[in-house]
N, C-alpha and C positions, 0 to 999 in steps of 0.2 A: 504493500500500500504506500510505502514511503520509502524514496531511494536509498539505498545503505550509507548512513553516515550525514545523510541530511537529515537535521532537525527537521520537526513536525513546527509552523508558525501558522495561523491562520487570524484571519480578521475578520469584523464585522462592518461595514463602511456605509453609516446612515447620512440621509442630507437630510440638515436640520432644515426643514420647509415646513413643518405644523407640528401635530403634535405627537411622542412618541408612539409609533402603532405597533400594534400585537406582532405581527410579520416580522419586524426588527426584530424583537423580544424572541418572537418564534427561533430566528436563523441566528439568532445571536444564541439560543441558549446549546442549538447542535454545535455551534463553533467550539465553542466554551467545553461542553462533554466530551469531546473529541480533542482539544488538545490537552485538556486534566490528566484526561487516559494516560494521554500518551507521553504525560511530560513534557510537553511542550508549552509554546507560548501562545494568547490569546492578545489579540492586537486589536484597539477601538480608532476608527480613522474617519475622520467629517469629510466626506464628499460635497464642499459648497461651492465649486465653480461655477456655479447657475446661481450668481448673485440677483438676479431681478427674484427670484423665488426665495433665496434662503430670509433663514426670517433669526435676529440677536435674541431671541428669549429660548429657540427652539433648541440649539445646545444642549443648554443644561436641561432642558426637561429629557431629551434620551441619556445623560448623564443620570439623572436624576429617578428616572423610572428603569433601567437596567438593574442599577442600587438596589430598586424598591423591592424588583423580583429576585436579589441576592444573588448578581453577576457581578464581578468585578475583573479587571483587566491588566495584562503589564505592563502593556504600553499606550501611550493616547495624551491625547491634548492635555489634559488637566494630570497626567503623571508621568509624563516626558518619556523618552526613551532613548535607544542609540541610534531611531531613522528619524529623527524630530526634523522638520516637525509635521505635526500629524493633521492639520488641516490642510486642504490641498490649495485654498485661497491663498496660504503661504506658501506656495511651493509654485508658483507662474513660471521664475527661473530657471528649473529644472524641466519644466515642460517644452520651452521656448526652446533651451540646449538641444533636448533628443527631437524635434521639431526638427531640428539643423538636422543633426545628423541623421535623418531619412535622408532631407532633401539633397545633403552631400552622398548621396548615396542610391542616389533617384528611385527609390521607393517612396517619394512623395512630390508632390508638385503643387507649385501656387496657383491660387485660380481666383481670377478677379472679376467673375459672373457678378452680376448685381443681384439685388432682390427681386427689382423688377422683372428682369430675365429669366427669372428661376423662377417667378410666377406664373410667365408664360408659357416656358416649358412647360410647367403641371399641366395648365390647361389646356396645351397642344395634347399631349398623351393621354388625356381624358377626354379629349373629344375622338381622338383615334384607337381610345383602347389600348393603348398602350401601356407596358407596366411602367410606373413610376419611377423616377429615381434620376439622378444625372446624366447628362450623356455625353459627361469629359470632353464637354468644349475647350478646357484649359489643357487639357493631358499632352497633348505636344507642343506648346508652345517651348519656345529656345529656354533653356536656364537661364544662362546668363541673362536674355532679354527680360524672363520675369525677375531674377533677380533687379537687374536694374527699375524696374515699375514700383518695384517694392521697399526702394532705397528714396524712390523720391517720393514716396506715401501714399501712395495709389491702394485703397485699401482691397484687401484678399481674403482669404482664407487659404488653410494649408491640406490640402487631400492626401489620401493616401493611396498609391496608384495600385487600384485589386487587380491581380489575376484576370482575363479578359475570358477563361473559359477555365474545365477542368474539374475536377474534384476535389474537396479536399475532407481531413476527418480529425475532429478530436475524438480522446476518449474520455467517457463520463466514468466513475466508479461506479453509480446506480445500472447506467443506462448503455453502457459500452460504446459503442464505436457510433458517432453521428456524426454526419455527411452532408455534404451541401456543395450545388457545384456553382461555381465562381462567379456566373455570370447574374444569380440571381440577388448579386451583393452590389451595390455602385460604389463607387470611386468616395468614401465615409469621410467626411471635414472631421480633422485631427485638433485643429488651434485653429478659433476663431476669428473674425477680423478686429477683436479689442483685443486681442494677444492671449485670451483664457482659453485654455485646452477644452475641448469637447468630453465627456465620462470613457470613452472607448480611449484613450491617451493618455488621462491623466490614470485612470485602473489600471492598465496597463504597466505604465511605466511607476506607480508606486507598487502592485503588488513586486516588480521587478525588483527595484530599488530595495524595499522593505525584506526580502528574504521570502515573502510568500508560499508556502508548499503546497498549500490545498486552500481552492476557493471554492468557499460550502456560501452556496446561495441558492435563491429560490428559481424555479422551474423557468419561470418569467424571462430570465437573462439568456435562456440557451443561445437566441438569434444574434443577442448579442459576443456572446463567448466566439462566436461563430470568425467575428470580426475582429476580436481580440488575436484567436490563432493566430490569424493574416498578420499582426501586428508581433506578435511573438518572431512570425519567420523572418517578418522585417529587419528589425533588429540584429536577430541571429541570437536568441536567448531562448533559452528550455522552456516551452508553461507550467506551470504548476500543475496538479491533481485537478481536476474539474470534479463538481461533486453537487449536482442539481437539485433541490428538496421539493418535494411536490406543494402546490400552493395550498393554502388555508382556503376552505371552500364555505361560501355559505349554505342555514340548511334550507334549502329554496328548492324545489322541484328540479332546476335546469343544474344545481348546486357549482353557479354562477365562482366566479373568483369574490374573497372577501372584501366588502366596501363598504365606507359609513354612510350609503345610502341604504343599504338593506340590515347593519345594528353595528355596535358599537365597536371602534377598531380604535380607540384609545387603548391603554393602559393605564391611564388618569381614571378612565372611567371607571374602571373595573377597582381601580383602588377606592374609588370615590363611593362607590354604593358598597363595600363594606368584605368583597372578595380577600382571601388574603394570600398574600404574595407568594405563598411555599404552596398554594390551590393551584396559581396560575399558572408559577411554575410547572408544576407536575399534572396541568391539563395540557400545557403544548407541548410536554414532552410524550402523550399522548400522540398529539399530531402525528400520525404519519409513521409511528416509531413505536415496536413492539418491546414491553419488558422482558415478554418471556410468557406464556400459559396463558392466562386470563387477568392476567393482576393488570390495576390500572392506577393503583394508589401506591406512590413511590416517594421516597427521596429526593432530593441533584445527587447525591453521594452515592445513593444505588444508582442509577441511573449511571453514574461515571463509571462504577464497576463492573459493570456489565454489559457498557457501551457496544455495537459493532454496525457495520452499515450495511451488514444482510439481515437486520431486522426492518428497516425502511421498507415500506409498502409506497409504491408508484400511484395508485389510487386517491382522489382527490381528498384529504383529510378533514372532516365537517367540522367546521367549527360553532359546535352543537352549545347553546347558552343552559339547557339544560343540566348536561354536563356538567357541564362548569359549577353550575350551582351544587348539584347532586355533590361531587371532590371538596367542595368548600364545605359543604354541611358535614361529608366525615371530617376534617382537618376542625370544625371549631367545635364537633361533639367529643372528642376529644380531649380538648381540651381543660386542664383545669379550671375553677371556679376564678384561679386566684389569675389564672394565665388570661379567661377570656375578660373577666374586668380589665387587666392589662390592655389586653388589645382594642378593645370597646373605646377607655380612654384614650390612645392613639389612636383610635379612628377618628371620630367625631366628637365623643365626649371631654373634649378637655380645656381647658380653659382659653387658649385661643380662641380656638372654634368660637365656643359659647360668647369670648367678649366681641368677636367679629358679628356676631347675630340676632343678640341683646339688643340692641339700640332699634332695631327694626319692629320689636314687639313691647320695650319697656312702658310705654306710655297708652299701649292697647290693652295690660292686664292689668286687675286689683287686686287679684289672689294668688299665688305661686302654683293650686292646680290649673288655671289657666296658664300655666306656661307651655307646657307640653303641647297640648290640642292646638296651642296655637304659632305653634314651629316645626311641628308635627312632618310637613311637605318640608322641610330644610334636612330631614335623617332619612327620609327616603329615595327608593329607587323612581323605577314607574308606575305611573298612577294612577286610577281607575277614572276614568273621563265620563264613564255613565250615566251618574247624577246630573252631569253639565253640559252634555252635548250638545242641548235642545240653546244655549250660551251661545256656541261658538260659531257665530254667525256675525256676517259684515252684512248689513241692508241693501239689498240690489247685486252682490255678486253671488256668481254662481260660488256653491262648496267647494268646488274643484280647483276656483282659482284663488277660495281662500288657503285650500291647500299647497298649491306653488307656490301666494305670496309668503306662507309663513316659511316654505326652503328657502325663497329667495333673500328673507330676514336672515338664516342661519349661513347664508350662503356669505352673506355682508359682512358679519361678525368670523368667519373663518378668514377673511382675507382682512384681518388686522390684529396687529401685534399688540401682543398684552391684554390685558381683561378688565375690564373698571368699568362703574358707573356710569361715567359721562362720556365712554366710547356704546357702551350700549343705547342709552338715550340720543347720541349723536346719528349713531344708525339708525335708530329707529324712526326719528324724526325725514333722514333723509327718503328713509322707503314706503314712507306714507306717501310723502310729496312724489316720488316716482309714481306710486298707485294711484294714486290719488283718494286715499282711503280716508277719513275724517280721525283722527289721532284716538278721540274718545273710544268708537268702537274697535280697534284694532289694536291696541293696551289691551282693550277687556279681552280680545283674543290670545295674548298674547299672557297675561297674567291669569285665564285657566291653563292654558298651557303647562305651564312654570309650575302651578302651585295646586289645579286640578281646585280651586276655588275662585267665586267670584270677588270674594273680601279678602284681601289679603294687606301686610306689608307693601309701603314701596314699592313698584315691580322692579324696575332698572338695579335699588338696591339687594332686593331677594336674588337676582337674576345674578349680579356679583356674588353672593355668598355662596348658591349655590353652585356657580363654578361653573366654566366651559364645558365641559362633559357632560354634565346630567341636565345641564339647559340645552344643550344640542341635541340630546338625545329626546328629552321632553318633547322639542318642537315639531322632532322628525316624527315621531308618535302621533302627536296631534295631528300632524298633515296625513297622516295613515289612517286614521281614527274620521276625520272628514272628509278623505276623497271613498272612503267605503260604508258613510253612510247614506241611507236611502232619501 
């Protein structure tokens, strides 16, 4: 499995663009069992050369939810190492360098197609049927000559010149030997025309750099590995182990690939309604990955022990919420009396929490039994909308499209950083004036949603306490809950 005398190194390489998802957690935690095994090292590396998407808070929350499920790592941005450093936005320099050396090597070429050109192409090959893709207008141009274009800032890009027919093959450890012949791959921009490497370049050229031995990722990337090869022989560097893990499926009739439009692919979330993180763990080590007999409730330490990758099943693994609950209830029946007060108070009982959610309700009770009943929707999960339905209505639109607009409210809040008060009311405010919805009724939707009552706290304030996760989830429920009533 591993060449004699090479170390075993493997990594997990998330782009921080939103918020930690299960899928990371999923491939991060096979990395993790597989180099423990085997002695080796586990490598955490930020992919954010797609800076219009990476997002400064999202970092730490995959730092910070990896932790939660009780991973930890030897090398990585926040614990240095000997390939530092481990974000690839700092590493443009090293990209730029093997950049050159394609191009001194003409396994790459610059190409100074514009956008508009490249528009047109697409839509010449879709009005003719044609497959997609480049069709290396730049590919023979003089070197010299593009270098000189390129000296006096004639902006490009930099391709990498594929194979023009032919076969080629990696091998997978699951999946053996996969094939694809040459022509159905175009001529793939390497470094873009602001000088940041494309993901096929900079993966490439850090698992190289970094020692890499086995890249253990999900199914998703095979087309991509495909392109990596090319780039491996470019070079003239061995690849690594290829090692594909089949996706997280939802439980859905077509059991579609897992998304948070069909249930929750946080890790936030799942921490946040009350899951705990040795459950979660030991449900995706389920995914896909047999213990042995019928047992299903494990350790990470068993699991490391008895690790091997002919227990992986190729079959799409449900990521069944069931499940999930059923492992959680043995992991907190278990537990002792003294251990679940513990954990309870680090969930949500503890005095944070309660001073963050206090002020929302101090001035709505007289009696300390009314505290409960009336924060009641602040400790739960999802919530029964049946008594309220007949609520959650906008006057004159159809249900269906209060159901869009309440995705397209969630949709607003997913594309801005950080979480507070006054970015939620600043959204909300704008997506009324899009709708054109009157503010009054469309809060009152908005706060049975949240709260699965008409009287509540604050909305804007409840909707911060209860956090990104279970407000997102909430909404996408209610728009489920309204496009399927009659």
């Amino acid at each position: 499995m591993t060449p004699p005398g090479k170390p075993v190194r493997v990594r997990i390489a998330p782009s921080p663009t939103g918020d930690p998802h299960v899928g990371t957690a999923y491939i991060a935690l096979f990395n993790y069992a597989f180099a423990r095994q085997q002695g080796g090292k586990f490598v955490l590396r930020i992919e954010d050369t797609d800076l219009s998407r990476a997002r400064t808070d999202s970092e730490q929350l995959i730092f910070d939810a990896l932790h939660w499920i009780g991973l930890t790592w030897d090398e990585g941005p926040d614990v240095g190492g000997p390939h530092a450093p481990y974000r690839q936005s700092e590493r443009g320099d090293i990209y730029r360098e093997h950049a050159r050396v394609l191009l001194d090597r003409r396994e790459a070429y610059r190409c100074f197609c514009t956008e508009d050109r490249l528009a047109k192409l697409r839509i010449q090959q879709q009005a003719e049927k044609r497959p997609l893709g480049y069709d290396r207008h730049c590919r023979e141009l003089d070197p010299a000559e593009a270098a000189r274009r390129a000296a006096a800032g004639e902006p490009h890009v930099v391709r990498l010149g594929v194979p023009l027919s032919g076969p080629f093959a990696f091998h997978d450890l699951l999946r053996g030997e996969v094939t694809r012949d040459a022509r159905e791959i175009d001529d793939q921009v390497l470094l873009k025309s602001d000088g940041m490497p494309t993901y096929h370049l900079a993966n490439v050229v850090d698992d190289h750099l970094m020692a890499i031995s086995h890249v253990i990722r999900a199914e998703e990337w095979i087309s991509s590995t495909q392109k990596h090869v090319l780039l491996y022989r470019a070079f003239g560097w061995d690849p690594p182990q290829f090692i594909h893990m089949p996706l997280l499926r939802n439980a859905d009739k077509d059991k579609t690939k897992i998304s948070k439009r069909k249930q929750p692919v946080s890790v936030n979330y799942y921490r946040d309604i009350g899951i705990l993180p040795e459950a979660l763990l030991n449900f995706l080590g389920t995914m896909g990955w047999s213990f042995g007999g019928d047992r299903e409730k494990f350790t990470l330490a068993e699991m490391i022990e008895v690790f091997s990758w002919d227990r992986i099943s190729l079959g799409g693994p449900v990521f069944n919420l069931e499940k999930l609950t059923w492992l959680n209830e043995k992991y907190l029946h278990e537990l002792s009396v003294d251990e679940l007060a513990d954990r309870a108070i680090a969930w949500r009982l503890n005095k944070a929490y309660l001073t963050s959610v206090l002020p929302l309700v101090q001035k709505r009770i007289r009696k300390l039994d009314e505290l409960i009943p009336a924060i009641e929707f602040l400790f739960s999960g999802d919530l029964d909308y049946t008594p309220v339905l007949g609520e959650l209505v906008i006057p004159d639109v159809a249900p269906a499209d209060v159901a869009k607009g309440l995705l397209a409210y969630v949709e607003r809040f997913e594309a801005r950083v950080g979480w507070t008060k006054q970015m939620l009311e600043d959204e909300a405010a704008a997506w009324c004036s899009e709708l054109g919805w009157k503010t009054k009724h469309a809060y009152m939707v908005l706060r049975i949603a949240v709260t699965g009552r008409t009287a509540t706290p604050p909305l804007f304030e409840t909707m911060a306490a209860l956090g990104k996760e279970i407000t997102r989830r909430r909404l996408r429920r209610t728009a489920e809950v309204i496009g399927k009533a009659k």
